[in-house]
Residue, then its C-alpha position, 0 to 999 in steps of 0.5 A: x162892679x163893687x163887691x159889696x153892690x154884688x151882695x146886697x143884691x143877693x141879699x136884698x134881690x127885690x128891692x124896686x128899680x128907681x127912675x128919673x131921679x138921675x141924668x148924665x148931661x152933654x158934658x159927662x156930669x152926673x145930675x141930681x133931679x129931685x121932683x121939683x127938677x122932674x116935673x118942671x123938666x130942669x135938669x138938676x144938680x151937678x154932682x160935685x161929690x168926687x167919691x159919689x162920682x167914682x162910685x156912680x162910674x164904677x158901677x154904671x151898666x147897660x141891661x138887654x133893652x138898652x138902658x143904662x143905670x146906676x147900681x146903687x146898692x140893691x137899688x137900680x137907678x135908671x140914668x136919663x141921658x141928654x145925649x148918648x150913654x157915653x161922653x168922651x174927652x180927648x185925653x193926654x197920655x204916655x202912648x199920644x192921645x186917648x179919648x177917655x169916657x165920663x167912667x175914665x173907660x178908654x174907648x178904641x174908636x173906629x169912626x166918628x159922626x156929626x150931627x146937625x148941630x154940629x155935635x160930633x159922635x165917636x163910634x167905637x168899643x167901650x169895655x163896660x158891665x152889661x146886665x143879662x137877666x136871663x143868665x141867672x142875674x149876672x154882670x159881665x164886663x164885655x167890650x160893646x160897640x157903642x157911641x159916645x157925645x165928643x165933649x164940647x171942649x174938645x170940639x176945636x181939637x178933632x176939627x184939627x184931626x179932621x178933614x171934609x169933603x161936600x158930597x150930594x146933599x151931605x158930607x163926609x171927610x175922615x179925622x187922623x187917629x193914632x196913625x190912622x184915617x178914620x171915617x167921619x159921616x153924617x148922622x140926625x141926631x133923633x137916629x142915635x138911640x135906634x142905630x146904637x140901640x140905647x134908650x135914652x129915658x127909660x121908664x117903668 
């Protein structure tokens, strides 16, 4: 987190929590939703700010109760998520292949999931800032296991990792990454935020 958030905070510790006004979309786009996109339910502007995006990642974290927010400022900006609280991106590197999140964050998967919508789901660590308020207000950078949306884009080149097999009434397979076979299981998607204990549109 900024050095700078971190003292205004100090500074201005009372300043109210904002909701609504934020989103992350299924392709790991930070979105602008001003009232008329809230109540009509829209999903708001793409932010296309390079420096505005940098800054959202490096201070985007997860408090006790399982919501995510930007800390902007003195000012906590609860994100509405139209998936999960992470989208991955399979990512060229000197090593092979990373998946990368939406906060350029390597995430070390350990299985994934698929949905009824065919949407897969990297479940895996994610070294990310969690808010503890009953530690004296602090942030801590901590690895989490978490799951992450596999972007759309990528969808063609896990399907070439990836192996099924039908079983009763559902299926599963496994998916070839960095040398290993990794599980890859079913899930619904309405089961995603109780099993990986994040809520998807906070409120006050």
């Amino acid at each position: 987190m900024d050095e700078h958030v971190l003292r205004s905070l100090i500074k201005w510790p009372s300043v109210p929590d904002c909701f609504g006004w934020l989103a992350l979309d299924r392709r790991g786009q930070w979105r602008m939703r001003d009232e008329f996109a809230q109540q009509n339910k829209l999903p708001g502007q793409v932010i296309t700010h390079r420096t505005l995006n940098e800054f959202i990642s490096r201070n985007y974290a997860c408090d006790s109760l399982g919501r995510y927010f930007f800390q902007n400022g003195p000012q906590r900006v609860f994100i509405t998520l139209d998936a999960t609280p992470w989208v991955a991106r399979i990512t060229p590197s000197e090593s092979g292949l990373e998946l990368i999140t939406q906060c350029n964050n390597p995430i070390e998967a350990a299985r994934a999931l698929s949905d009824e919508k065919g949407n897969i789901y990297i479940v895996g660590k994610v070294n990310q800032l969690i808010y503890r308020q009953e530690n004296k207000d602090s942030f801590t950078k901590e690895d989490c296991q978490t799951v992450a949306l596999l972007h759309d884009h990528d969808l063609d080149h896990f399907s070439q990792l990836a192996k099924l097999h039908e079983e009763a009434c559902s299926f599963g397979g496994s998916w070839e990454w960095q040398g290993k076979q990794l599980s890859l299981g079913p899930i619904h998607s309405e089961e995603l935020a109780a099993r990986f204990q994040f809520i998807a549109r906070p409120s006050n």
